[in-house]
C-alpha positions as CSV (number, residue, x, y, z in Angstrom):
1,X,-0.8,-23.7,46.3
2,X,-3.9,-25.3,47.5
3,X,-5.5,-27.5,44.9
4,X,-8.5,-27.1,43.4
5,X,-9.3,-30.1,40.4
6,X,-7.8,-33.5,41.4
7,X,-8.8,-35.9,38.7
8,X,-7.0,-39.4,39.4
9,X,-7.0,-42.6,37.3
10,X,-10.2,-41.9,35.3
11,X,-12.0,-43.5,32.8
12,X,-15.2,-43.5,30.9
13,X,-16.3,-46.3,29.1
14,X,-19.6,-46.1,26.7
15,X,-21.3,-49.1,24.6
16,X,-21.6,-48.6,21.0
17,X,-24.5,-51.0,19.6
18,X,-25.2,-51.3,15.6
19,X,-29.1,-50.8,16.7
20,X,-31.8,-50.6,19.2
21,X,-32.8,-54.2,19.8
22,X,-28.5,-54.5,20.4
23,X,-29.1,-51.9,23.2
24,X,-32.4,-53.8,24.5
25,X,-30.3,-57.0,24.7
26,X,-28.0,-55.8,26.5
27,X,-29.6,-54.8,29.3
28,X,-31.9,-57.8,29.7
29,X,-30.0,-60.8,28.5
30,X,-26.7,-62.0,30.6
31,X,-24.9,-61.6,27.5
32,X,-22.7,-58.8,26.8
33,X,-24.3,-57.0,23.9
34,X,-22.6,-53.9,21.9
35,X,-18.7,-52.4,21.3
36,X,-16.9,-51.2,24.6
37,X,-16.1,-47.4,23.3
38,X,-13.1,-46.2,26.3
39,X,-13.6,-41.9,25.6
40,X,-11.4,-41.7,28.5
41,X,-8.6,-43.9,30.0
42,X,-6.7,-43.5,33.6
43,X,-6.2,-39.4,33.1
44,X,-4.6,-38.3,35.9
45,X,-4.7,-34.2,36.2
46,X,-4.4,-31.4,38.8
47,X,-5.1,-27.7,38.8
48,X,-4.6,-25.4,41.7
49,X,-6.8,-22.4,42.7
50,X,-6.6,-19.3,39.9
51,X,-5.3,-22.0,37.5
52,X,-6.5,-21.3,34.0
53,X,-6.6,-24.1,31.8
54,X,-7.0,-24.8,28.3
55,X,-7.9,-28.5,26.9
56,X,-6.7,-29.6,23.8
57,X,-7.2,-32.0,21.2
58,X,-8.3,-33.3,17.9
59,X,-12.2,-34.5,17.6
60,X,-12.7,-37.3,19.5
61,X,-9.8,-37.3,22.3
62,X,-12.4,-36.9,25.3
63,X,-12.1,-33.0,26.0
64,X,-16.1,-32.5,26.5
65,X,-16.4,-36.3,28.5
66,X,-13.3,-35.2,30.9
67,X,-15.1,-31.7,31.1
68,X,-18.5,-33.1,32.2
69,X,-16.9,-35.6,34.4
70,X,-15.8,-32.9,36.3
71,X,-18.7,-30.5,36.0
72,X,-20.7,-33.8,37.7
73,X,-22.8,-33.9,34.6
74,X,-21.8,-37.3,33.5
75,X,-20.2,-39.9,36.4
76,X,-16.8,-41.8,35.9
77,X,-16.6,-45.3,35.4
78,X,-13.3,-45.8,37.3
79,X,-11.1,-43.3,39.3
80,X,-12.1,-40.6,41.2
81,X,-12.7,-37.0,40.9
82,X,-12.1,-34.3,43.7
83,X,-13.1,-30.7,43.4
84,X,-12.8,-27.6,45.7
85,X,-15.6,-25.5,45.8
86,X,-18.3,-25.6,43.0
87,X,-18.1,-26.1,39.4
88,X,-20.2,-24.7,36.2
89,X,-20.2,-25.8,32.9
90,X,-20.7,-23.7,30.1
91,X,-21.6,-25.3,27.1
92,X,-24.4,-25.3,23.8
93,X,-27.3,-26.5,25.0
94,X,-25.7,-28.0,28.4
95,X,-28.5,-28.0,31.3
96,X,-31.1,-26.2,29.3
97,X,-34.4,-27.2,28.8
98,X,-35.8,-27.1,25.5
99,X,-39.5,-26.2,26.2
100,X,-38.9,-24.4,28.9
101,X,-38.3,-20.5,28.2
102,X,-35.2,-18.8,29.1
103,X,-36.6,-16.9,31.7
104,X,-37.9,-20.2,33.0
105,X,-34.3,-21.8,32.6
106,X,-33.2,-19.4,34.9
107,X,-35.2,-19.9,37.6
108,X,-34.9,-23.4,37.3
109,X,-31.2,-23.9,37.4
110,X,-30.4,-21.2,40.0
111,X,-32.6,-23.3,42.4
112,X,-31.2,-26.2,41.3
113,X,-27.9,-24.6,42.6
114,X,-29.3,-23.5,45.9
115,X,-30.5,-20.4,45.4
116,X,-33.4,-18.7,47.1
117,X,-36.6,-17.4,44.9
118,X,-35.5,-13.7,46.3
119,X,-32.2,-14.2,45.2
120,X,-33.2,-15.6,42.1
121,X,-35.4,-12.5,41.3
122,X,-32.4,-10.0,42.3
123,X,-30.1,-12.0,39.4
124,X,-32.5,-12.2,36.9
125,X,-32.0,-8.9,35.6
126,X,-28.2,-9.1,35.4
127,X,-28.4,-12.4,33.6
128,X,-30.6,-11.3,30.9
129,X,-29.2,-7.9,30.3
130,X,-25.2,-9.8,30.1
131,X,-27.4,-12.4,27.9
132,X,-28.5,-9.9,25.2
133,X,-31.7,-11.6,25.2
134,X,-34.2,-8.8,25.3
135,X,-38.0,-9.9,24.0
136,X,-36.3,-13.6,23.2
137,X,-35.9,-14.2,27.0
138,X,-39.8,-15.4,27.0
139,X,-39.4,-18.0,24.1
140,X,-39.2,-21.6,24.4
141,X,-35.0,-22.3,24.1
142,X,-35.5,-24.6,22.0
143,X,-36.0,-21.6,19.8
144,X,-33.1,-20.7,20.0
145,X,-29.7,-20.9,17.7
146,X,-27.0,-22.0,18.9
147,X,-25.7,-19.2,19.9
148,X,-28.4,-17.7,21.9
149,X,-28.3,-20.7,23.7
150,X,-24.9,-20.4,24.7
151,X,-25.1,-16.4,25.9
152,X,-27.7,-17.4,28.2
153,X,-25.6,-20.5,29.2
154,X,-23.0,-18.6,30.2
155,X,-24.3,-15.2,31.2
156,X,-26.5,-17.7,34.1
157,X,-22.9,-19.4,35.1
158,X,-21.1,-15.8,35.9
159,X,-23.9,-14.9,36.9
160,X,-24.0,-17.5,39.7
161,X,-20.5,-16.7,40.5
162,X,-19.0,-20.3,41.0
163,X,-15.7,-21.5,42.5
164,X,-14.8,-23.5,39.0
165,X,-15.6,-22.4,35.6
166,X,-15.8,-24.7,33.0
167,X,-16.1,-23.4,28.9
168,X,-16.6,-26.2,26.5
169,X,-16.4,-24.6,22.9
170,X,-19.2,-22.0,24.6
171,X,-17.3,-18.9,22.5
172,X,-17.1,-20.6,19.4
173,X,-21.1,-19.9,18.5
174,X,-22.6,-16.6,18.3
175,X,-21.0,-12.8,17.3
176,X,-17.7,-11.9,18.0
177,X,-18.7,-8.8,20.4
178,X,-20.0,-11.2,22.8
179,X,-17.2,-13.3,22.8
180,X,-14.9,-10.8,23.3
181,X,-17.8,-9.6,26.4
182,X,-17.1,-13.0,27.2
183,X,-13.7,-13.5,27.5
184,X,-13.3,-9.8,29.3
185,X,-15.2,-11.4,32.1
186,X,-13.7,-14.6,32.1
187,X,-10.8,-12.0,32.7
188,X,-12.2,-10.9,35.7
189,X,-12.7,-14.4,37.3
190,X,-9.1,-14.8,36.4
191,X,-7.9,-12.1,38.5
192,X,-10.5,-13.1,41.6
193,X,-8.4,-16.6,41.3
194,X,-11.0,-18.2,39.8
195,X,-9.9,-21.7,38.7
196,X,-10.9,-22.2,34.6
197,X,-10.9,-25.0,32.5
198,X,-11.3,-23.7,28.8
199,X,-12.1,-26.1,26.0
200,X,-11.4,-24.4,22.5
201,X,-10.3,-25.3,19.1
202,X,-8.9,-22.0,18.8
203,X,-5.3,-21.7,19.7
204,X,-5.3,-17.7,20.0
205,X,-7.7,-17.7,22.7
206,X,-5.5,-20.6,24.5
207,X,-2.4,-18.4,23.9
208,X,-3.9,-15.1,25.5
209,X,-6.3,-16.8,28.2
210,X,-4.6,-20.2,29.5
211,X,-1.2,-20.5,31.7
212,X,-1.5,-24.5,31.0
213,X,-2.5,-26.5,29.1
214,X,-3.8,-30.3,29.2
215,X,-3.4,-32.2,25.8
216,X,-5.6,-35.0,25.3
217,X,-5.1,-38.0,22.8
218,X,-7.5,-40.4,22.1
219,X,-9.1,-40.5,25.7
220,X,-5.5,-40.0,27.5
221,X,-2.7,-37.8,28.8
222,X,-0.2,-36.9,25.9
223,X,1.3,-34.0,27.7
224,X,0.3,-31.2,30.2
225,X,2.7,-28.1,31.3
226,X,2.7,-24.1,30.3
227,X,1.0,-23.1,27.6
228,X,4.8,-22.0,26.2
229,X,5.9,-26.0,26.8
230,X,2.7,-27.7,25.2
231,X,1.3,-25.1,22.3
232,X,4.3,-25.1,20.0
233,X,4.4,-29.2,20.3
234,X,0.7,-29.2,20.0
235,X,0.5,-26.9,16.8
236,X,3.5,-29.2,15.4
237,X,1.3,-32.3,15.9
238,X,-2.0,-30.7,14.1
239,X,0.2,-28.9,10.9
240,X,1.4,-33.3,10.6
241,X,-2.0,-34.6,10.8
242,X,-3.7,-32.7,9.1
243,X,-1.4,-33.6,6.4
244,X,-2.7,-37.1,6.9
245,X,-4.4,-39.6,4.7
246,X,-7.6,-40.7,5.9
247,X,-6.2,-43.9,5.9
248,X,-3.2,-42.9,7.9
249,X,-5.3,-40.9,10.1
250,X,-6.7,-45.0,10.9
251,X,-3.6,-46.1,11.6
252,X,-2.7,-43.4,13.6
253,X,-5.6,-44.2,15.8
254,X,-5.3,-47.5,15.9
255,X,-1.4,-47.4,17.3
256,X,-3.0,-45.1,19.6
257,X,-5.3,-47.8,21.2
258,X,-3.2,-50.2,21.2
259,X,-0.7,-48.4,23.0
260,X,-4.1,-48.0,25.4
261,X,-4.5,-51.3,25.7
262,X,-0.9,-51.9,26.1
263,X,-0.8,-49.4,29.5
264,X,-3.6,-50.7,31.1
């Protein structure tokens, strides 16, 4: 199988500062200002072509960062990241502009992507209609709820047709009909061999969309395999910690980074 994500030794490191004149120290004084905040750390991963699969997670284990790092939204800060063909995110809000109407969105990200005016005006119509947008289309996004935000997010990225899909929580806002629109055409990539990286908290959708799954821990690799493999370990995990004191739920994450610290 040929591959189609090859992720290798990545990290993201952010600064946390406890104000604004922190952050304005820190980048004119020689001093290191702020807390070093590691979202991800040395995640290797591979999918092949027509992969489809599902990250997973509690809040905070780097799901949306490692999804943006290889949608090229947000860049690495170590490792490297290798894709086959091109890749689309969908997510709330992601590559929108606010003041811009949706209309305008449109034509400003399909020519972002190389596409021609012509071609632009051909796929306006689809986009819109798939988008349930009607009379809204004309309206500032910002506008918007969240989840008209996301049906025009992802009706533009089908729409576009691209090599890599990437869902970030996109199905999790809005009515159910469209998600379940959604998810039939997401189908349809799947059988075109699409590859798909699908970000959900919802472990249905994982069972009857994903073949693997990646399961990320504070920022690193836990586990990755079939969906059979990883789920029923996953589910086990979340029915103990949400059993957790807050306090425990602490010390869990502290063992976690130092066992980060530890491998690195």
């Amino acid at each position: 199988m040929e591959k189609s994500i090859m992720v290798r030794d990545v990290s993201k490191k952010y600064k946390l500062y406890s104000s604004g004149s922190e952050r304005i120290k820190d980048l004119i004084l020689p001093k290191s200002y702020g807390e070093d905040f590691w979202a991800l750390r040395n995640v290797d991963f591979e999918a092949e072509k027509g992969d489809v699969v599902g990250f997973v997670g509690i809040n905070g284990s780097g799901k949306s960062t490692l999804s943006n790092i290889i949608a090229g939204i947000v860049p690495e800060t170590s490792g490297n990241v290798q894709l086959d063909g091109q890749a689309s995110l969908i997510a709330v809000n992601s590559g929108l502009k606010g003041d811009l109407t949706g209309r305008d969105n449109i034509e400003l990200k399909c020519l972002m992507l190389g596409f021609s005016k012509k071609k632009i005006k051909q796929i306006e119509s689809d986009i819109i209609e798939f988008a349930e947008l009607e009379k809204f289309i004309d309206q500032p996004v910002k506008s918007y709820s969240s989840g008209m935000k996301s049906r025009l997010g992802f009706s533009i990225s089908v729409t576009i047709d691209p090599d890599i899909l990437i869902i970030d929580e996109a199905l999790s806002v809005g009515d159910k009909a469209f998600a379940e629109k959604s998810l039939e055409k997401m189908k349809e990539f799947k059988e075109k061999g699409k590859t798909m990286i699908f970000v959900s908290h919802s472990i249905s959708q994982m069972k009857e969309f994903c073949e693997k799954i990646l399961w990320l821990e504070f920022g690193m690799v836990r586990d990755f395999g079939t969906v059979d493999e990883i789920i029923p370990k996953y589910q086990k995990f979340l029915s103990s910690y949400k059993k957790m004191t807050k306090e425990e739920k602490r010390e869990f994450r502290k063992a976690a980074d130092n066992r980060n610290r530890l491998n690195n």
